[in-house]
PDB file as gemmi writes it, atoms N, CA and C in Angstrom:
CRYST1    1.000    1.000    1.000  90.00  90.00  90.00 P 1                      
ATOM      1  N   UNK A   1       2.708 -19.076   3.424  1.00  0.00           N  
ATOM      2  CA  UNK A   1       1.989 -18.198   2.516  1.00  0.00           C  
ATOM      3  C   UNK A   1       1.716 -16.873   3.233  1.00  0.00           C  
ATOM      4  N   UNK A   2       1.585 -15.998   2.114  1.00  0.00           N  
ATOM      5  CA  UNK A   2       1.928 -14.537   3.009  1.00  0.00           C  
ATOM      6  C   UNK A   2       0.262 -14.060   3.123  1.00  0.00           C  
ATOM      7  N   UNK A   3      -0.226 -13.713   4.177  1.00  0.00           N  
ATOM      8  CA  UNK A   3      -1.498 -13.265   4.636  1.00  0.00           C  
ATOM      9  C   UNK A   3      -1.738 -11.655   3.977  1.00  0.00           C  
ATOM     10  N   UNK A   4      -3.026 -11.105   3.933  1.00  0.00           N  
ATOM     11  CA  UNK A   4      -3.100  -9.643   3.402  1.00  0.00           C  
ATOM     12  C   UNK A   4      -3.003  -9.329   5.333  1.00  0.00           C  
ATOM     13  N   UNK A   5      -3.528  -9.442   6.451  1.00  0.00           N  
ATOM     14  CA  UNK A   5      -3.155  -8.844   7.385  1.00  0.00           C  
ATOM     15  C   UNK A   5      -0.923  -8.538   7.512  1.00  0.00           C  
ATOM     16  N   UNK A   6      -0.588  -9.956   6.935  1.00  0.00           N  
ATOM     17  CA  UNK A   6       1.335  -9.544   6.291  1.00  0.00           C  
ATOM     18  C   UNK A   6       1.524  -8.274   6.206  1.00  0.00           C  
ATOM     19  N   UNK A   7       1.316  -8.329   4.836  1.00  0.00           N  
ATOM     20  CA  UNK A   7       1.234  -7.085   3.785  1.00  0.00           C  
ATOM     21  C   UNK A   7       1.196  -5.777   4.710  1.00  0.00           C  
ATOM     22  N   UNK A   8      -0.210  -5.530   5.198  1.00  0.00           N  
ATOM     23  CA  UNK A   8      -0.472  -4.356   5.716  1.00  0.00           C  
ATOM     24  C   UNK A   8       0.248  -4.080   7.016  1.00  0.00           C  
ATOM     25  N   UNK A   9       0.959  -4.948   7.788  1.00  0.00           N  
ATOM     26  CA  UNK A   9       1.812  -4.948   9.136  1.00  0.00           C  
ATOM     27  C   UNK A   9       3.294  -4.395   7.949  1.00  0.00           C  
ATOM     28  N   UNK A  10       3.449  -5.356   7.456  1.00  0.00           N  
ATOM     29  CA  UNK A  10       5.072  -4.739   6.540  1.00  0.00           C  
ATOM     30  C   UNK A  10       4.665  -3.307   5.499  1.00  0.00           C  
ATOM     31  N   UNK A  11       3.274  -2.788   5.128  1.00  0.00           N  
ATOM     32  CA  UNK A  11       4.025  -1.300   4.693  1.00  0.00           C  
ATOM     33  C   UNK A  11       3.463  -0.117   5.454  1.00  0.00           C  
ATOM     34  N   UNK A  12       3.189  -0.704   6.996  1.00  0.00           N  
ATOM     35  CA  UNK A  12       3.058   0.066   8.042  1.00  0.00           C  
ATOM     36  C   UNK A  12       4.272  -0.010   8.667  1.00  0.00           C  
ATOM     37  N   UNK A  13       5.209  -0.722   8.805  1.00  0.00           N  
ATOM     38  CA  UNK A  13       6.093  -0.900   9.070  1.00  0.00           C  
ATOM     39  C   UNK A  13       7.352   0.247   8.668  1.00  0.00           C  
ATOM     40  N   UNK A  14       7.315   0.472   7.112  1.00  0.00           N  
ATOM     41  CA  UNK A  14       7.816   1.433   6.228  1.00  0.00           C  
ATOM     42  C   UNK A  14       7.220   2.364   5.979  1.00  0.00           C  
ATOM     43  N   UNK A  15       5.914   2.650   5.930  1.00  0.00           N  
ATOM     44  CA  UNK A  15       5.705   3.785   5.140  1.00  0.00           C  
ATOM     45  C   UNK A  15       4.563   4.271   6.714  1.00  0.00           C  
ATOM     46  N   UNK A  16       4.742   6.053   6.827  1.00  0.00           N  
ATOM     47  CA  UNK A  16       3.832   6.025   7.542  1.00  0.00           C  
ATOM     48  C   UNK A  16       2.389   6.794   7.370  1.00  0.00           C  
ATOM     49  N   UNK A  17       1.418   5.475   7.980  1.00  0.00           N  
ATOM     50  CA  UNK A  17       0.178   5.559   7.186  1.00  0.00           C  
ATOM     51  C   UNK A  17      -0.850   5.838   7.994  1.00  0.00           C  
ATOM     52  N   UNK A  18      -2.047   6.748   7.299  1.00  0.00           N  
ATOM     53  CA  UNK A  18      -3.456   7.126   8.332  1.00  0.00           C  
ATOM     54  C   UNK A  18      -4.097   6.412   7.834  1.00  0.00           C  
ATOM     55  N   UNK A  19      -4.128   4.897   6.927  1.00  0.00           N  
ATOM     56  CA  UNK A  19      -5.373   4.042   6.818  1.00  0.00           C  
ATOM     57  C   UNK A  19      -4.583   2.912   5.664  1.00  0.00           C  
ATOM     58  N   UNK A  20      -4.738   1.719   6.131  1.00  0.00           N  
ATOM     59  CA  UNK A  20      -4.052   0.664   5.370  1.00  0.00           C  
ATOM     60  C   UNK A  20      -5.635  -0.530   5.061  1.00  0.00           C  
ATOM     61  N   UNK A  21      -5.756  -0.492   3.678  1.00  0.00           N  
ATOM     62  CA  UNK A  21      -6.875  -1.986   3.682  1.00  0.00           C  
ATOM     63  C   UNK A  21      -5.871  -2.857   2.707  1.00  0.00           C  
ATOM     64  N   UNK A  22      -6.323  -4.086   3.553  1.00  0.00           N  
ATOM     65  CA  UNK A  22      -5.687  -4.971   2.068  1.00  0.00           C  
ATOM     66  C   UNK A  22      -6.652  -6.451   2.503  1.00  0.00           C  
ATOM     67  N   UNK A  23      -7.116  -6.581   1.069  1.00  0.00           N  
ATOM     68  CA  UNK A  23      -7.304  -8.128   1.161  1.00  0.00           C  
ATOM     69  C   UNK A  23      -7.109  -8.827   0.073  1.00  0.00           C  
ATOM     70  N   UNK A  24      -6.991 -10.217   0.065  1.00  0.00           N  
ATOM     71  CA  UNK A  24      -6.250 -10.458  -1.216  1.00  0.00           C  
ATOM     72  C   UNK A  24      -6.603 -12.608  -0.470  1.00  0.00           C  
ATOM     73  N   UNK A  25      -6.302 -13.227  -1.906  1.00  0.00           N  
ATOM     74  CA  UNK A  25      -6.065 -14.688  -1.416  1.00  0.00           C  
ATOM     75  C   UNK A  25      -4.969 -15.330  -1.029  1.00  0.00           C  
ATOM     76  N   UNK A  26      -3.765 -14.950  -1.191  1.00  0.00           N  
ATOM     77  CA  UNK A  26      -2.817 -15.444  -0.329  1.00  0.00           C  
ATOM     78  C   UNK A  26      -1.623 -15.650  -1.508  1.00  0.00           C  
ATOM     79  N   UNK A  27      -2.206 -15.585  -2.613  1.00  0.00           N  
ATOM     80  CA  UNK A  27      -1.231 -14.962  -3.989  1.00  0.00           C  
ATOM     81  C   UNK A  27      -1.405 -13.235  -4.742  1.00  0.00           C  
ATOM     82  N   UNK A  28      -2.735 -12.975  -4.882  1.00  0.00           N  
ATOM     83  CA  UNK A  28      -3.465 -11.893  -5.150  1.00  0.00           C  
ATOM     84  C   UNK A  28      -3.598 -10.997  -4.589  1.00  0.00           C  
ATOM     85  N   UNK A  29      -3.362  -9.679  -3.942  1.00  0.00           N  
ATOM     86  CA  UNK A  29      -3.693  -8.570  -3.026  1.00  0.00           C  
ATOM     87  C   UNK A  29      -4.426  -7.627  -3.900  1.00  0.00           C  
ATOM     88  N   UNK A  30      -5.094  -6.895  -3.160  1.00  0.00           N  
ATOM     89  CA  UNK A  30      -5.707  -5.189  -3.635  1.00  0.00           C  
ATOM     90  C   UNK A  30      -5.094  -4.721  -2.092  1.00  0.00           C  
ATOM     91  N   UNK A  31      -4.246  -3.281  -1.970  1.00  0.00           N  
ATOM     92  CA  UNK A  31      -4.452  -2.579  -1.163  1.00  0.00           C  
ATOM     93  C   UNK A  31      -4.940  -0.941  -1.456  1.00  0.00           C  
ATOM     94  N   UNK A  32      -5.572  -0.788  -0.530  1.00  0.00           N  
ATOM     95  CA  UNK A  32      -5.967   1.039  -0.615  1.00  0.00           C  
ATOM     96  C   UNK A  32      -5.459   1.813   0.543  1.00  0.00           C  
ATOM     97  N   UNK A  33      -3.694   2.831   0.292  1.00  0.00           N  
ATOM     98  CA  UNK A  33      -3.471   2.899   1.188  1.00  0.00           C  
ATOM     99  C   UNK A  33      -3.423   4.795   1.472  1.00  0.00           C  
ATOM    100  N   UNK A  34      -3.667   5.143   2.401  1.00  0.00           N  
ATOM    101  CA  UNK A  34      -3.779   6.843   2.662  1.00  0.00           C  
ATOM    102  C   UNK A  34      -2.510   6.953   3.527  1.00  0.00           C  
ATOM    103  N   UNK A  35      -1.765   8.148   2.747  1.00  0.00           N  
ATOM    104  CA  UNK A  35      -0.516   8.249   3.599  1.00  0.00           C  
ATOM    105  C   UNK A  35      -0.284   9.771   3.314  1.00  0.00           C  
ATOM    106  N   UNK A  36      -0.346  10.542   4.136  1.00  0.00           N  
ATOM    107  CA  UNK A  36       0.515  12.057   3.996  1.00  0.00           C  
ATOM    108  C   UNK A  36       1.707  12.492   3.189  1.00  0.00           C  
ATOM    109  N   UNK A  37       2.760  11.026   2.894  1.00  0.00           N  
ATOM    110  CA  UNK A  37       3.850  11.307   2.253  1.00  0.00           C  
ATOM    111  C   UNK A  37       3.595  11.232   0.843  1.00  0.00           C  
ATOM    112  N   UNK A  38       2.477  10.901   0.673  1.00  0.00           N  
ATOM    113  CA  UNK A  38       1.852  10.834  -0.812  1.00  0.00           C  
ATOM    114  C   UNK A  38       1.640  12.369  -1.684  1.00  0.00           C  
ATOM    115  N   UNK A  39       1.805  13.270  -1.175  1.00  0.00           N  
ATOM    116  CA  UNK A  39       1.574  14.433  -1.476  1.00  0.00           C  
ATOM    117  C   UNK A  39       2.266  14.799  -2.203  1.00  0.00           C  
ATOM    118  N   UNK A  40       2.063  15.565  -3.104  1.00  0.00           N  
ATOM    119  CA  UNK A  40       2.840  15.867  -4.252  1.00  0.00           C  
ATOM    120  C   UNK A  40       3.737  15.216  -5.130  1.00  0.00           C  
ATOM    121  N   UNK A  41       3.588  14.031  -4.464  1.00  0.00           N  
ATOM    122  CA  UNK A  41       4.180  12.711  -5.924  1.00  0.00           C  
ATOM    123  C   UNK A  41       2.622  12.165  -6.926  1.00  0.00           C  
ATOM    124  N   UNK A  42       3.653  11.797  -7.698  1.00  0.00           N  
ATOM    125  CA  UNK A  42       2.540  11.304  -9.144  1.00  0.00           C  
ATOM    126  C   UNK A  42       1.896   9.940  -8.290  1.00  0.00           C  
ATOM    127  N   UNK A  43       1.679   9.189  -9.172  1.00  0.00           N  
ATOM    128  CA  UNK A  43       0.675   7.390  -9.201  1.00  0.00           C  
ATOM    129  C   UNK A  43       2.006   6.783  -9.081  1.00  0.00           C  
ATOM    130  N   UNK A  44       3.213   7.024  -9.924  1.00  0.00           N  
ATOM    131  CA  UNK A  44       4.327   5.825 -10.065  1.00  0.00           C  
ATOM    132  C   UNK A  44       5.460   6.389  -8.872  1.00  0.00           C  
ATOM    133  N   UNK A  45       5.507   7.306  -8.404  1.00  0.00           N  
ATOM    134  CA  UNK A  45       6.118   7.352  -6.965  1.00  0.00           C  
ATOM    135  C   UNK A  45       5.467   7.382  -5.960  1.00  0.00           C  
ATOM    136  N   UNK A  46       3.983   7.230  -5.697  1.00  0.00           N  
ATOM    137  CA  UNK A  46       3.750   6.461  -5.264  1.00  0.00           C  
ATOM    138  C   UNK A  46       3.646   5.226  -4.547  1.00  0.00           C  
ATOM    139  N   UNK A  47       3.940   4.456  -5.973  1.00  0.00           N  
ATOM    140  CA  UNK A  47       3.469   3.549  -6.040  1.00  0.00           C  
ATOM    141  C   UNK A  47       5.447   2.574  -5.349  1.00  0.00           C  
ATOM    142  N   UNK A  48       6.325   3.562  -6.108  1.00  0.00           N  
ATOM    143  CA  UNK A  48       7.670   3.253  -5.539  1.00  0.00           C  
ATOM    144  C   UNK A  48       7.749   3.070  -4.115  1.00  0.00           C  
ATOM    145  N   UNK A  49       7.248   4.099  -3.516  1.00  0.00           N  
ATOM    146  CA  UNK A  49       7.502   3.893  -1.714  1.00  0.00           C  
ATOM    147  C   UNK A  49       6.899   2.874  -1.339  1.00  0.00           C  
ATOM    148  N   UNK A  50       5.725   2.719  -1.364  1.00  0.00           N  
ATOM    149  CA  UNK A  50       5.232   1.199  -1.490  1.00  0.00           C  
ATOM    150  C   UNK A  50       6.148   0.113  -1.682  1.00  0.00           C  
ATOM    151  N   UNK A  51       6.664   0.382  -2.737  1.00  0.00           N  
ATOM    152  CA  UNK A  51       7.388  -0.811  -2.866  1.00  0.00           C  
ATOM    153  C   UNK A  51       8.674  -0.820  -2.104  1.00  0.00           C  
ATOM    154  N   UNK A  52       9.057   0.391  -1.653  1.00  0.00           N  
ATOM    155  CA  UNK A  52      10.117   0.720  -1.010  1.00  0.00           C  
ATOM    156  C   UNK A  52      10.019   0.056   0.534  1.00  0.00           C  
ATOM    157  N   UNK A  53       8.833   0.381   0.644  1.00  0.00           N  
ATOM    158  CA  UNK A  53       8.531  -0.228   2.168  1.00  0.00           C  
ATOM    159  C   UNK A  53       8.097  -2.210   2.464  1.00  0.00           C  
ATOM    160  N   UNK A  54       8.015  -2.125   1.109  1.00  0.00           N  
ATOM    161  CA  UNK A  54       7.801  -3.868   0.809  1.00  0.00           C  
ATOM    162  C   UNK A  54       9.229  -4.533   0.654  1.00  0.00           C  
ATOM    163  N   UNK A  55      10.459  -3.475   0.204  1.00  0.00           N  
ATOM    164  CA  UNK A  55      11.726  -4.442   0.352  1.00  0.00           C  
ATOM    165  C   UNK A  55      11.447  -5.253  -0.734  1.00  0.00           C  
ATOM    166  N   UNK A  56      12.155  -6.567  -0.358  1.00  0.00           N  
ATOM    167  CA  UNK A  56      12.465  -7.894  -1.115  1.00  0.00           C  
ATOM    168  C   UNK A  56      11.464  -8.384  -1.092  1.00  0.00           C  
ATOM    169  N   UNK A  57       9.977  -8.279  -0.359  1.00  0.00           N  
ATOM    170  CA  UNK A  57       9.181  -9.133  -0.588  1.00  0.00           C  
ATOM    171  C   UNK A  57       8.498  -9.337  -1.887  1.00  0.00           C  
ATOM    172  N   UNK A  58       8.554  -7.720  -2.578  1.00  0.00           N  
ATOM    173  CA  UNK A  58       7.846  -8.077  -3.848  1.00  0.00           C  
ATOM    174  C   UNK A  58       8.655  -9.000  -5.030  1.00  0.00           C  
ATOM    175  N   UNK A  59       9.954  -9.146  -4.353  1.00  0.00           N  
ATOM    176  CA  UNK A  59      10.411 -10.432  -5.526  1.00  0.00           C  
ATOM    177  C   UNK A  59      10.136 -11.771  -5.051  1.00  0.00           C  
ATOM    178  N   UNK A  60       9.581 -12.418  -3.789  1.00  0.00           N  
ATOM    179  CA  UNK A  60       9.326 -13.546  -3.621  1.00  0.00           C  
ATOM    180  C   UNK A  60       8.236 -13.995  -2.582  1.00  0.00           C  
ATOM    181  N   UNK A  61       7.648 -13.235  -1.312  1.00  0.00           N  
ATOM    182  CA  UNK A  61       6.599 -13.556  -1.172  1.00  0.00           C  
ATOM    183  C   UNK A  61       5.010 -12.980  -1.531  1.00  0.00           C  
ATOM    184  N   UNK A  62       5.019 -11.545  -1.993  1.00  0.00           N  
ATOM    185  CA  UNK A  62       4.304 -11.171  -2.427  1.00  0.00           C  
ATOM    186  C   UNK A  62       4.259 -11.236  -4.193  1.00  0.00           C  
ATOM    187  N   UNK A  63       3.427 -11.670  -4.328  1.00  0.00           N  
ATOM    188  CA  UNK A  63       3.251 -12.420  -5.858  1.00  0.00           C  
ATOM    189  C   UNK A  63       2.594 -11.105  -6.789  1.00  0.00           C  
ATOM    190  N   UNK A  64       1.389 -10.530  -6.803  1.00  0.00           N  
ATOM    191  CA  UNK A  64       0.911  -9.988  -7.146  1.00  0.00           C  
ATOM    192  C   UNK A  64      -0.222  -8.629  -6.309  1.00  0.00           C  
ATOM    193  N   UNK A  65       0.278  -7.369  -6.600  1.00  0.00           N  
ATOM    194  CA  UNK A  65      -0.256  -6.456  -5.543  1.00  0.00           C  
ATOM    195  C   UNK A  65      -1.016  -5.455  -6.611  1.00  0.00           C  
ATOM    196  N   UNK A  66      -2.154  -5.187  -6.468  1.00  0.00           N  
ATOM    197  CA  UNK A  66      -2.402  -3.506  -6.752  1.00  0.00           C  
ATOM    198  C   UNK A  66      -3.071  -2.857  -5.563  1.00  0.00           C  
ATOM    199  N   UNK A  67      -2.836  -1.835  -5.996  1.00  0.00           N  
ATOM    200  CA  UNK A  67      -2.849  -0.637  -4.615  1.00  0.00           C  
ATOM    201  C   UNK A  67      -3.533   1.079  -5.583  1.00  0.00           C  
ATOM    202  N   UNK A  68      -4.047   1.112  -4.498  1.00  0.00           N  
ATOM    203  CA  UNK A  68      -4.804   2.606  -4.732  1.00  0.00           C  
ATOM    204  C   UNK A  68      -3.874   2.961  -3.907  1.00  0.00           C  
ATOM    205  N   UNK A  69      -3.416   4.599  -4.324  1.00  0.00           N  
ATOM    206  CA  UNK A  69      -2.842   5.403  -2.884  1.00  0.00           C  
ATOM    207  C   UNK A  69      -3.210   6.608  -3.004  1.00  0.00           C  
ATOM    208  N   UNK A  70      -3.635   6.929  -2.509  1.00  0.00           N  
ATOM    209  CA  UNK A  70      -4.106   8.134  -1.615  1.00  0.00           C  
ATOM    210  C   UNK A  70      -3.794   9.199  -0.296  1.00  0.00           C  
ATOM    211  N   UNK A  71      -3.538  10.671  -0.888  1.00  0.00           N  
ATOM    212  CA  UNK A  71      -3.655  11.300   0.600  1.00  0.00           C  
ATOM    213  C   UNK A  71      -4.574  11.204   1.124  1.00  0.00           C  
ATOM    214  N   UNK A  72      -4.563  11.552   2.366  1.00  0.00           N  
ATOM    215  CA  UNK A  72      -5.598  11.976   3.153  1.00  0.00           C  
ATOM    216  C   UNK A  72      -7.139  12.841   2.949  1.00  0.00           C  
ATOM    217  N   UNK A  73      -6.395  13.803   2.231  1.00  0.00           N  
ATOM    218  CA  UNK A  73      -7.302  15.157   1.329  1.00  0.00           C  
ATOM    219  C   UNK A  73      -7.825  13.699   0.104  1.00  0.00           C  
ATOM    220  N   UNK A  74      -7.008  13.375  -0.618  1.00  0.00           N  
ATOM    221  CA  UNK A  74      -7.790  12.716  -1.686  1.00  0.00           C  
ATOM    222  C   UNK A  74      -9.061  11.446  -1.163  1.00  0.00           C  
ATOM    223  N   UNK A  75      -8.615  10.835   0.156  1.00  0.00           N  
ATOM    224  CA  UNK A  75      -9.476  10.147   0.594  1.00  0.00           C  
ATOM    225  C   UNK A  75     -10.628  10.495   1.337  1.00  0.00           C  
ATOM    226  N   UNK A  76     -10.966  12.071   1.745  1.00  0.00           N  
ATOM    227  CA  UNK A  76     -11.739  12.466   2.202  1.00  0.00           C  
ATOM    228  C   UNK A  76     -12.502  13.125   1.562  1.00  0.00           C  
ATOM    229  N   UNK A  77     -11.906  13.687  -0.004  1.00  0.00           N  
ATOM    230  CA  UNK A  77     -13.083  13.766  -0.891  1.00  0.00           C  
ATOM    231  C   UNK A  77     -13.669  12.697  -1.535  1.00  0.00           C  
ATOM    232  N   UNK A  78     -13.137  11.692  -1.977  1.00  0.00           N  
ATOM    233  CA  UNK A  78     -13.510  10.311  -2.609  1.00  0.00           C  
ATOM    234  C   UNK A  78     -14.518   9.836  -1.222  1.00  0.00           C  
ATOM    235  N   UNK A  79     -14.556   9.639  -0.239  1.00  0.00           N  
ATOM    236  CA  UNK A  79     -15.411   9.494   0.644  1.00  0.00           C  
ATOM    237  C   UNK A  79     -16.577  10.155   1.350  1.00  0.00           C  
ATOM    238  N   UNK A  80     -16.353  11.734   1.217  1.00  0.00           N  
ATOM    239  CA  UNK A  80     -16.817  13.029   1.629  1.00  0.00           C  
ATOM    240  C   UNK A  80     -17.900  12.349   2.693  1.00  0.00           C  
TER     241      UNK A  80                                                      
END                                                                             
């Protein structure tokens, strides 16, 4: 069974990131991830690199994911 510490090692792996959370039950994830390459893409490309950096897992060990993504700038006003 795939762990949320998984997850966050495989789309650090691919995508490169200034802040990865994920927790989830071992079918279920939430991640919230801040990445620089996020800039100037919409929510659904986004949300593609993500998946880009997840590969094949999202057809068989990762079951179910949502994800916030965020730049940097967007996470430092949402946090201020």
């Amino acid at each position: 069974m795939v762990s949320a510490e998984d997850i966050r090692r495989y789309i650090a792996e691919g995508l490169q990131c200034d802040s990865i959370e994920v927790e989830g039950d071992g079918h279920h994830f939430e991640a919230v991830i801040v990445s620089g390459e996020f800039s100037g893409k919409s929510r659904i490309e986004r949300h593609q690199r993500v998946y880009s950096a997840l590969g094949d897992r999202m057809a068989g060990e990762i079951h179910a994911l949502s994800m916030r993504t965020l730049t940097p700038e967007e996470w430092r006003e949402a946090h201020g």
